[in-house]
C-alpha positions as CSV (number, residue, x, y, z in Angstrom):
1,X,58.1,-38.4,11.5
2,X,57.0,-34.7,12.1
3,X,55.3,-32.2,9.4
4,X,56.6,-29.2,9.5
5,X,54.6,-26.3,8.3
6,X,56.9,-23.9,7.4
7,X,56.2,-20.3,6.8
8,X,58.4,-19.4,3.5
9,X,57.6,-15.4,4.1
10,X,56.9,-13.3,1.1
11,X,59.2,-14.5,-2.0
12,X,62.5,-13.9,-1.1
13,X,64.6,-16.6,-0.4
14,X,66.6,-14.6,2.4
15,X,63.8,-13.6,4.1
16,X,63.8,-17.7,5.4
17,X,64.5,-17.9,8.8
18,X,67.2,-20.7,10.0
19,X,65.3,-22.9,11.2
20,X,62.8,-23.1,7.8
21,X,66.2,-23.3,6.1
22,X,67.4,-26.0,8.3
23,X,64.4,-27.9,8.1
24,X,63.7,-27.8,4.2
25,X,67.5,-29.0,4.1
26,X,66.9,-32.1,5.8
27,X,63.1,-33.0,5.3
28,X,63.4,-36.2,2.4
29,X,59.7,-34.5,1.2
30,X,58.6,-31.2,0.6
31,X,55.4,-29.7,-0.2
32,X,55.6,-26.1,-1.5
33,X,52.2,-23.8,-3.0
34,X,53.8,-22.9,-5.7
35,X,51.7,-20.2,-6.8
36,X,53.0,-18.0,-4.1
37,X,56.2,-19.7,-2.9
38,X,59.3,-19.4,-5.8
39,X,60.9,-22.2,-6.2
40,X,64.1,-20.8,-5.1
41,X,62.6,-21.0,-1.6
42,X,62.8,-24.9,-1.8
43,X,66.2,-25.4,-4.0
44,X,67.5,-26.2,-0.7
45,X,65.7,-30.0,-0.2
46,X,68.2,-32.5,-0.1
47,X,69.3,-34.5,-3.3
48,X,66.5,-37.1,-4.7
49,X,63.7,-35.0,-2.3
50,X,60.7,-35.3,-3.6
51,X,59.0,-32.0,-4.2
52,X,55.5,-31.1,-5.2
53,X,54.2,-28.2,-6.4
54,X,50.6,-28.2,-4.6
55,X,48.9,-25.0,-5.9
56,X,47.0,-28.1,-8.3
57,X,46.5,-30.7,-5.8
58,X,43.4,-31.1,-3.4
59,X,43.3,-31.6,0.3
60,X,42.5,-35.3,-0.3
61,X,46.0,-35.5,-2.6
62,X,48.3,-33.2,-0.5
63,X,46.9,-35.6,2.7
64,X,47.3,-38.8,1.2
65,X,51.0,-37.6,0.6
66,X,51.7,-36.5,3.9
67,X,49.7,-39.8,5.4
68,X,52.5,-42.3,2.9
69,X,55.1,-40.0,4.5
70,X,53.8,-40.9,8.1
71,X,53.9,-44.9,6.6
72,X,57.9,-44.3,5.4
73,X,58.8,-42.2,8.7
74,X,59.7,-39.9,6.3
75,X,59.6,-36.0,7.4
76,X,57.4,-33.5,5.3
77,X,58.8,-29.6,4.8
78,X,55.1,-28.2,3.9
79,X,55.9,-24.8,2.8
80,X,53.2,-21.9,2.5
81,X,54.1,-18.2,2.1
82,X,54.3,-15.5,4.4
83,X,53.5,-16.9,8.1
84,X,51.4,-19.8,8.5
85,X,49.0,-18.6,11.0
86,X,48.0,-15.8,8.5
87,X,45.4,-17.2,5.7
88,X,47.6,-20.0,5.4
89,X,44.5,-22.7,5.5
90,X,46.2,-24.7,7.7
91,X,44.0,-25.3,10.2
92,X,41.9,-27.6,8.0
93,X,44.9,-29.6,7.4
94,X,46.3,-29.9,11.1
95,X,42.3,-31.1,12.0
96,X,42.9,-34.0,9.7
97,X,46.4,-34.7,10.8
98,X,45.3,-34.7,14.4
99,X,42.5,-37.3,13.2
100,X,45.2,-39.3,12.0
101,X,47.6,-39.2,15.0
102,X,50.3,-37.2,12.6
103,X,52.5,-35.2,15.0
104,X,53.0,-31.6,13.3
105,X,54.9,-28.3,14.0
106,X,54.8,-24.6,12.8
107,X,57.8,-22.9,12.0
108,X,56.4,-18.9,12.1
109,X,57.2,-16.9,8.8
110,X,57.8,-13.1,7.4
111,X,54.4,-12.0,7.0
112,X,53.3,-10.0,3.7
113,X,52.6,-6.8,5.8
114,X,55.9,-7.0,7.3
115,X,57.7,-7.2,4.0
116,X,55.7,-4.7,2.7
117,X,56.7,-1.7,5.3
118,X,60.0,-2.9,4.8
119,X,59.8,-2.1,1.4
120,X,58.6,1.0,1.4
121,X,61.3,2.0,4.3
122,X,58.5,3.2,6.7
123,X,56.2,2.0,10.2
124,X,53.1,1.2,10.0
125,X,52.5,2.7,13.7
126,X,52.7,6.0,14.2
127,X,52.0,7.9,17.4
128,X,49.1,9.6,17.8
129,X,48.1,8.7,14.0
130,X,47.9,4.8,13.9
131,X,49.0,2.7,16.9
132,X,47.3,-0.8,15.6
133,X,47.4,-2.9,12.5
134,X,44.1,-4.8,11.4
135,X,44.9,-8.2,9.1
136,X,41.7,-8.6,6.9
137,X,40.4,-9.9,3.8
138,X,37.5,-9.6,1.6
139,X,35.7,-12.3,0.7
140,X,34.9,-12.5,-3.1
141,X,34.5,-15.8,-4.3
142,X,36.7,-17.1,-1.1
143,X,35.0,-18.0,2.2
144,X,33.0,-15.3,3.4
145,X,33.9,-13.1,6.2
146,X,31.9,-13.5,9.6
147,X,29.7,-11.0,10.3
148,X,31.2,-8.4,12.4
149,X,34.2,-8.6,10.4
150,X,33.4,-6.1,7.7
151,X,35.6,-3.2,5.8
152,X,32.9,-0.7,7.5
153,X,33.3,-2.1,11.2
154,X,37.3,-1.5,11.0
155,X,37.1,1.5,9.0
156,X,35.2,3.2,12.4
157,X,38.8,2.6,14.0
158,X,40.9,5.0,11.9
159,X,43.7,1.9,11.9
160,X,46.3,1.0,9.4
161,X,44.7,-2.0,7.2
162,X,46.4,-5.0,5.9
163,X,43.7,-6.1,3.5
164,X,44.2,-9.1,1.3
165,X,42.5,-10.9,-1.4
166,X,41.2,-7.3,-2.8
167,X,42.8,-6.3,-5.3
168,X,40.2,-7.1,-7.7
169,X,37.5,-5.9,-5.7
170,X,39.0,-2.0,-5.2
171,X,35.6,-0.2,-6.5
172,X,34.3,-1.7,-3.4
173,X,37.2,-0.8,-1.0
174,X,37.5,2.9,-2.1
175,X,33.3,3.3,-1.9
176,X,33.4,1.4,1.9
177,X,36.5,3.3,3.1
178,X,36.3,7.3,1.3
179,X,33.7,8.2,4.1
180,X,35.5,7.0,7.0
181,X,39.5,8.0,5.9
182,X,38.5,10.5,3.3
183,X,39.4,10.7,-0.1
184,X,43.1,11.7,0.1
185,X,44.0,8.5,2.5
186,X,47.4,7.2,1.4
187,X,47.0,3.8,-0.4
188,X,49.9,1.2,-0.6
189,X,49.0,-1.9,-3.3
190,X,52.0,-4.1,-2.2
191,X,52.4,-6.9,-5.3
192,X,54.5,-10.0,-5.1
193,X,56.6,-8.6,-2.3
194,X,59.9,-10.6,-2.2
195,X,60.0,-11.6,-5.7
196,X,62.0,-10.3,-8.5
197,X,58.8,-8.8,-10.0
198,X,58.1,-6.8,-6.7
199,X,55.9,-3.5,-7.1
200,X,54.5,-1.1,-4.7
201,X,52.0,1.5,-6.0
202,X,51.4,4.1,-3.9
203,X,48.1,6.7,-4.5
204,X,45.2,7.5,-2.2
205,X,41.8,6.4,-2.1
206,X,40.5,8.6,-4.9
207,X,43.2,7.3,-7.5
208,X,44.8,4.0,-6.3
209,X,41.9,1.8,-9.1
210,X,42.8,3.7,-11.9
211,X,47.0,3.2,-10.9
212,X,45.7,-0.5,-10.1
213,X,44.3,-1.0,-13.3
214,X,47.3,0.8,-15.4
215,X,49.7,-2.1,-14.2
216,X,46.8,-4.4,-14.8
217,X,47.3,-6.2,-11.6
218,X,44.7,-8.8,-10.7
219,X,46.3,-11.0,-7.8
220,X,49.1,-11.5,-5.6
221,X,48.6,-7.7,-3.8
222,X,48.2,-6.2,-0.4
223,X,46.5,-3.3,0.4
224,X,47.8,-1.3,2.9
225,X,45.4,1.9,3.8
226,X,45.8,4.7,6.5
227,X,47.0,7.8,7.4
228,X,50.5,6.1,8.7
229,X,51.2,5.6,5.4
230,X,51.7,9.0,4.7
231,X,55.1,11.3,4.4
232,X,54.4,13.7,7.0
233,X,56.5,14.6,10.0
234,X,54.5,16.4,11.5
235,X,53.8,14.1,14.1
236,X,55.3,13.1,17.6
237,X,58.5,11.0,18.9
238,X,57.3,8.0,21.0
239,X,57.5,8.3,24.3
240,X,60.4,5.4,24.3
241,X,63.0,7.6,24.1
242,X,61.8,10.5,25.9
243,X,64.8,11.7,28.6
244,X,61.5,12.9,30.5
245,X,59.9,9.8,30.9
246,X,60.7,7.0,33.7
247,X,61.8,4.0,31.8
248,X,63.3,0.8,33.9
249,X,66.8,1.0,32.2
250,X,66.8,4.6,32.0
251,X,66.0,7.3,34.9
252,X,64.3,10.3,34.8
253,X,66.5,13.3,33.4
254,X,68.3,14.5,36.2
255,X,66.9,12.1,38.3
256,X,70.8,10.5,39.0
257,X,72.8,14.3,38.6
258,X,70.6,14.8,42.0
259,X,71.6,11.2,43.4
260,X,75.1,12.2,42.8
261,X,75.1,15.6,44.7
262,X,73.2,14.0,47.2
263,X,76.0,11.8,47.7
């Protein structure tokens, strides 16, 4: 048997690739977090699957189900949100099914971020305003962040930030980030991307807790933060397209008119 940690992407059920789908389909046992996975991502498990809601459960119980799984030769759809590798706590769970000889693969997911620029019809790259995206967290009452890793230390960068876990800790954000993006930075609070009750708040650094607050959100959010976020267009094409530039499948401009008189 194999278990097959699948990355269910943000909500919506059509943002499962074909293999997830494929593999939920067929897998007699799936294990689904159902605080952050809808259950319309698993409605596809075969008939008399036997799914579990572990947003309840402990390591210990979601293991001892995959271990009787491993007993039965019976394959295990476990299904977290957004992509695996990304705060998925998987790793603690691979360590103990590598312990137990449990043979395991991951199935890559939409990530939150993703879905997020998506929904607000934008890039989160810009040139010559943004050209990287830091993934981070804050640590509240979750594990805490090493060291290096703070708010401060990737604020110096100027990048677009993908922070999760903050939403209730946006006093914080907005006091760590004002002096390094400035007050009027465009904000993007991203909530339950994918699902029917999707919402994407929009406001800058100076007015994003109060807009927070209004919607009383307290969970379930991304916070995007950067000057890529913004509406201007004052800013410059790539140089992908540029005619001027040499590019392996396209010359230089002019380049083959003075091939062709040459010839």
């Amino acid at each position: 048997m194999t278990v097959y940690f699948i990355g269910a992407g943000p909500g919506d059920p059509e943002l499962l690739t074909l293999k997830a789908q494929r593999l939920i389909a067929a897998c007699p046992i799936c294990l689904y977090a159902g605080s952050l996975v809808p259950p319309e991502v698993v409605s596809g498990a075969p008939e008399g699957a036997r799914i579990l809601d572990t947003a309840a459960m402990t390591l210990d119980e979601i293991h001892a189900e995959i271990r009787a799984a491993h007993e039965q030769g019976r394959n295990v759809a476990r299904v977290h949100s957004g992509d695996p590798s990304l705060y998925g706590a998987i790793a603690e769970q691979i360590r103990r099914l590598k312990a137990d000889g449990i043979p395991y693969q991951i199935i890559p997911g939409v990530p939150a971020y993703a879905a997020a620029a998506a929904a607000l019809g934008q890039e989160l790259t810009i040139p010559e305003i943004a050209q990287s995206v830091i993934l981070t967290r804050v640590s509240m009452q979750s594990t805490a962040m090493p060291g290096g890793e703070t708010l401060e230390n990737f604020a110096r960068t100027g990048a677009t930030l993908a922070i999760h876990l903050g939403v209730r800790n946006m006093r914080e954000i907005e006091r760590v980030l004002t002096p390094h993006y400035g007050p009027d930075c465009p904000v993007v609070v991203a909530y339950r991307i994918g699902w029917p009750e999707q919402m994407l708040i929009r406001g800058t650094l100076q007015d994003i807790r109060r807009k927070v607050r209004a919607e009383k959100i307290t969970r379930t959010a991304l916070i995007l933060v950067g000057p890529a976020l913004g509406n201007s267009k004052d800013f410059k094409d790539s140089a992908l397209y540029d005619p001027a530039r040499p590019h392996v499948l396209r010359p230089v401009a002019g380049v083959d008119l003075i091939e062709e008189n040459n010839t």
